[in-house]
C-alpha positions as CSV (number, residue, x, y, z in Angstrom):
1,X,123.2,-67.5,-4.3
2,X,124.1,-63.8,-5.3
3,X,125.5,-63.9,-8.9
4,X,126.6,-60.5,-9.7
5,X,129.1,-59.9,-11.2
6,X,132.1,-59.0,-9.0
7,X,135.4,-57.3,-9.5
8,X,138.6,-57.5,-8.5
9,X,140.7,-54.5,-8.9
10,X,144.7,-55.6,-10.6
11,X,146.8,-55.5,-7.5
12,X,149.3,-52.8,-9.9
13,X,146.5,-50.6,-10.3
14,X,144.3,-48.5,-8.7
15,X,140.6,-46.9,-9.4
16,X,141.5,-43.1,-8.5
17,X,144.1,-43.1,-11.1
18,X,143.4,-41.1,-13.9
19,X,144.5,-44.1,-16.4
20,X,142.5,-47.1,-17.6
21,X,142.7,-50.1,-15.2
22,X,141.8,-54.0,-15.3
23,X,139.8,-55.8,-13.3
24,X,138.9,-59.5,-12.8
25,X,135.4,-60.7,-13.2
26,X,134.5,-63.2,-11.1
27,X,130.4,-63.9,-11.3
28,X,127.5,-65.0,-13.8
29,X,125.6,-62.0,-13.5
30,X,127.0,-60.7,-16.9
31,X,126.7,-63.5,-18.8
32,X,127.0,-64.6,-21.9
33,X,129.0,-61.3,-22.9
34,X,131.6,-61.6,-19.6
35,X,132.7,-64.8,-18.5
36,X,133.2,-65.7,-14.0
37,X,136.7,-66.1,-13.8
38,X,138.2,-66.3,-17.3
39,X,137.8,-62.9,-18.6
40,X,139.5,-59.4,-17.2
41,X,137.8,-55.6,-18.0
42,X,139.6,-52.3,-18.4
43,X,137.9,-49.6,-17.1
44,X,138.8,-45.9,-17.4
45,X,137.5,-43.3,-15.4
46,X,134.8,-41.4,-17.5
47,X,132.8,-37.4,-17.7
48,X,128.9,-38.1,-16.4
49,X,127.6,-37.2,-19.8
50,X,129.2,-40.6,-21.3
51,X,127.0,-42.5,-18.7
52,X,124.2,-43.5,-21.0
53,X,121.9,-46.1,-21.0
54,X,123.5,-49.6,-22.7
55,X,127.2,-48.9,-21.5
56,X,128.6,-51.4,-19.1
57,X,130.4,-49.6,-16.0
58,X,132.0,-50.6,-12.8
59,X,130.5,-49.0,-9.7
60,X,130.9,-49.3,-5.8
61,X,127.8,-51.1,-4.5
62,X,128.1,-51.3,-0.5
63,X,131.8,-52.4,-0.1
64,X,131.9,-54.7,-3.5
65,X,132.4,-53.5,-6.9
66,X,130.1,-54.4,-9.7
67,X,130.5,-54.3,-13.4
68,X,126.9,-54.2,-15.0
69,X,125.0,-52.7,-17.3
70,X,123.1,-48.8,-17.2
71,X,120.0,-50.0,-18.3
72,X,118.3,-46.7,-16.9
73,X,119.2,-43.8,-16.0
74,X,117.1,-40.7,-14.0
75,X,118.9,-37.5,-13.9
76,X,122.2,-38.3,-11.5
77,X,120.5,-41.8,-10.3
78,X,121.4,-45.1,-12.8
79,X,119.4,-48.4,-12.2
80,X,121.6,-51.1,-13.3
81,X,121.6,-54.6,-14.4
82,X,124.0,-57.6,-15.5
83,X,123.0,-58.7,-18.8
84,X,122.4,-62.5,-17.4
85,X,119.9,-61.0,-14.6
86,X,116.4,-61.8,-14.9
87,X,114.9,-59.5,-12.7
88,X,117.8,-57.9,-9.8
89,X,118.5,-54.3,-10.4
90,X,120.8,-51.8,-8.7
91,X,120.7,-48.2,-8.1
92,X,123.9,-45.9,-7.6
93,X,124.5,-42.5,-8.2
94,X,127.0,-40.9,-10.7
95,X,129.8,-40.6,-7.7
96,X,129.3,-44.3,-7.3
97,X,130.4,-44.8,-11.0
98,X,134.2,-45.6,-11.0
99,X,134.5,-46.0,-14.7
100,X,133.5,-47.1,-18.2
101,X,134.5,-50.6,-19.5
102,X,136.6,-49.8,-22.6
103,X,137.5,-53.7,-23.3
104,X,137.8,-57.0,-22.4
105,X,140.5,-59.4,-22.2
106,X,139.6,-63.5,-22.5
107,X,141.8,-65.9,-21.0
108,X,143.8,-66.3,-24.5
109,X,144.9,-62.7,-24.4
110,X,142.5,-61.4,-27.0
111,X,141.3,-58.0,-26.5
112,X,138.1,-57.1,-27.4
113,X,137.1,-53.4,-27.5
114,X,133.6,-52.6,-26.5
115,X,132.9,-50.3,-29.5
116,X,133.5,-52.6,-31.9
117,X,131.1,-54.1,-34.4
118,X,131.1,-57.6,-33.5
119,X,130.8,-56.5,-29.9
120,X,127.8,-54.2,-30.7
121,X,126.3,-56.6,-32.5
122,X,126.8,-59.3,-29.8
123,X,125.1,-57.5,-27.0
124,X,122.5,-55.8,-29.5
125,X,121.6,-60.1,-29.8
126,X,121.9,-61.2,-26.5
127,X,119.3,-58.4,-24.8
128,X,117.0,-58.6,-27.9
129,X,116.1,-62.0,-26.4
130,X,113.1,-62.2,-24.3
131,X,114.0,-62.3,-20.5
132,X,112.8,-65.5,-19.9
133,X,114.7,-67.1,-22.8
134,X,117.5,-65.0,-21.5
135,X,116.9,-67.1,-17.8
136,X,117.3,-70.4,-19.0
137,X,120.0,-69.9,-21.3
138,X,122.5,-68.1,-18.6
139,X,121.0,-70.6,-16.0
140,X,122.7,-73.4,-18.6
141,X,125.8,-72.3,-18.8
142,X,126.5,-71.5,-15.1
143,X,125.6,-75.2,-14.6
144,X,128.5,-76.0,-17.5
145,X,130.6,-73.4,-16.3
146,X,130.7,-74.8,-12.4
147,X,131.3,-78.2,-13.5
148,X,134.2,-77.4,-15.4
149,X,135.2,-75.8,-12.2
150,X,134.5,-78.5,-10.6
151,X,136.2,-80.9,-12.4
152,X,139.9,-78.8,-12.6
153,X,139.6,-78.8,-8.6
């Protein structure tokens, strides 16, 4: 099963725009931080020098779009990585980078900015876990989250 983590562009948006835009997430790959199916992302378009490694972006991967994580980053080329993956990686280029994800907006309508302290702190947590740990953890709660699923359909 491929669980990255997806997007959906907002049908009143659009990525060229110069203006922040949302997006629906719709996998596990960036669990526990970003939610399949309950949680949306604004994204605004971003300078290459604010690509560093840590910041969570949406990029064009083939014909899908991905939000992940830049968890390296040579020159123009980023490897990237959901925060739930155990071992997949993907590479893009800077021109593949649609944006930066400013904040993200749970299914109650909270907005969460992505510079904030409890969101630092959150994701500082999370990838301070060892991989494995990280593994069976995410692998837990897509098993909870698909039979909640399940169970509303």
């Amino acid at each position: 099963m491929d669980d990255r983590l997806e997007a959906i562009p907002s049908a009143e948006t659009s990525p060229h725009d110069e203006a922040p835009f949302e997006v629906d997430v719709t996998g596990y790959s960036m669990l526990p931080l970003l939610g399949r199916g309950h949680d949306r992302v604004v994204v605004r378009p971003c300078r290459t020098s604010e690509l560093t490694v840590g910041r969570i972006v949406l990029f064009h991967l083939g014909n899908r779009w991905i939000v992940h994580r830049i968890r390296h980053r040579d020159g123009e080329r980023f490897i990237m990585a959901g925060d739930g993956n155990y071992r997949k990686t993907e590479r893009c280029s800077a021109q593949e980078i649609i944006g930066i994800v400013d904040s993200v907006i749970r299914s109650d309508g909270r907005r969460i900015d992505c510079t904030s302290r409890s969101w630092r702190m959150a994701e500082r947590l999370w990838l301070a876990l060892p991989a494995l740990c990280r593994r069976y953890i995410t692998a837990v709660m897509r098993r909870i989250l698909d039979r909640k699923r399940q169970n509303k359909g």
